[in-house]
C-alpha positions in Angstrom: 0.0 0.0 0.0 1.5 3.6 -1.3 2.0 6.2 1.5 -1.2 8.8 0.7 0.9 12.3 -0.1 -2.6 14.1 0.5 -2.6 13.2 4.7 0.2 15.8 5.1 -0.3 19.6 5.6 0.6 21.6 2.7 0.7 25.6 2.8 -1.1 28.0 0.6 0.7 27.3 -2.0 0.5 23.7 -2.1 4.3 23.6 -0.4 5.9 21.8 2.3 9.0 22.2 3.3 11.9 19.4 3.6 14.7 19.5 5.1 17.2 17.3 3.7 20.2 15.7 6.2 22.9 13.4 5.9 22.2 10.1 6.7 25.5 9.5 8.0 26.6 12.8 10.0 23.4 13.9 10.7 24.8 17.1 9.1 22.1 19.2 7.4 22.7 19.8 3.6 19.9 22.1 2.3 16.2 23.1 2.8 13.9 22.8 -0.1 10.1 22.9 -0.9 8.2 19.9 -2.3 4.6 19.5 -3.8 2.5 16.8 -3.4 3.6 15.5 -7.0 7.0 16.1 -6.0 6.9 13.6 -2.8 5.1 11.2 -4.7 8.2 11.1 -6.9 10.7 10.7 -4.3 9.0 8.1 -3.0 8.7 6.7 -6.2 12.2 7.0 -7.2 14.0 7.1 -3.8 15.8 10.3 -5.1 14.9 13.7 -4.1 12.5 15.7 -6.1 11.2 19.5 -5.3 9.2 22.4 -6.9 11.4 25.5 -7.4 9.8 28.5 -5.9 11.8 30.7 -7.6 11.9 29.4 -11.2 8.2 27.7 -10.4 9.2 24.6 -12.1 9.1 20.9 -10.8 12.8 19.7 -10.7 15.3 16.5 -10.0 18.2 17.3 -7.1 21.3 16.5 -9.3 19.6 16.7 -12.8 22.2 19.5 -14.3 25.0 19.2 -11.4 24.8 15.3 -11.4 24.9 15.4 -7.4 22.1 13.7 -6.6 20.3 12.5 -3.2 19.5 8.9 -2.5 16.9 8.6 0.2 17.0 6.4 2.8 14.1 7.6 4.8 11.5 10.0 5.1 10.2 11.5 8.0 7.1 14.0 9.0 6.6 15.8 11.9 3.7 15.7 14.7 2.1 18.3 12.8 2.7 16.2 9.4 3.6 20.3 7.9 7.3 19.6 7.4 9.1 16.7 6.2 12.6 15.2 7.0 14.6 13.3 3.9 17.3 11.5 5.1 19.8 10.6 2.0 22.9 9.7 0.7 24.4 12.8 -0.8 26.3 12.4 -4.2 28.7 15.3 -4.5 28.0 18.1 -3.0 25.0 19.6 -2.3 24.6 23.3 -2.1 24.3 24.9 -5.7 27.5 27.1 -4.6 29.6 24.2 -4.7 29.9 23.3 -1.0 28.9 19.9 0.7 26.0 21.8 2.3 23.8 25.2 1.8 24.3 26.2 5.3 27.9 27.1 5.0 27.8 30.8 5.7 28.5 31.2 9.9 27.5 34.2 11.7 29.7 35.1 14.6 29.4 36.8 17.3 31.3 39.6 16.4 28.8 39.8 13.2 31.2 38.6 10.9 30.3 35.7 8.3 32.6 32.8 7.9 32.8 30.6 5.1 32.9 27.0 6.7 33.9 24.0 4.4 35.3 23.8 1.1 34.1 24.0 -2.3 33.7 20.9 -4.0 33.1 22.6 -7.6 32.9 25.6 -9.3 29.5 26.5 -10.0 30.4 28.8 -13.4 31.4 25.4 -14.6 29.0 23.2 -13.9 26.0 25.3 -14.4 27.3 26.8 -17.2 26.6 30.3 -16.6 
């Protein structure tokens, strides 16, 4: 029996949003958005699947960078309004290049500091 995508709470907009962890190090690699089409795939597929907000298009994790996201569990809160996708990252996984989007670190002081490394340069795999 499939897993009924329409028992969790979407917003306004139709959105949820997932956060997205490595299975591993518990680390967390980015925050995305998903529709209800969009966990249905991932479910499907076992690889991650979201809806842009920004360019308001359905779209694959990995499908231009190749660094895709194996899941190996999903997870919704007591609410059932926010998911948690536990994977295997491929790659990195921030669109930046780094292993995960949260690698800018405010301190105390105010400054930001850049935490991790770049694992590619964007201009070249993005093309722009």
């Amino acid at each position: 029996m499939a897993f009924d995508v329409n028992l969790l709470k979407y917003n306004e907009q139709g959105l949820i949003p997932a956060i997205v962890q490595d299975r591993e190090t518990g680390e967390v690699l980015m925050l995305a958005y998903m529709n209800s089409e969009a966990v249905g795939k991932t479910l499907e597929t076992m690889e991650t699947w979201f809806w842009s907000r920004s360019r308001q298009k359905f779209w694959h994790k990995g499908e231009s960078s190749g660094n895709t996201q194996k899941v190996t569990g999903i997870y919704y809160d007591c609410d059932k309004d926010t998911l948690l996708v536990k994977v295997i990252q491929k790659g990195a996984a921030c669109h930046e290049g780094y292993y995960t989007c949260f690698h800018n670190q405010i301190e105390a002081s105010g400054k930001v500091s850049i935490v991790g490394e770049r694992f590619f340069d964007p201009k070249e795999v993005y093309k722009k």
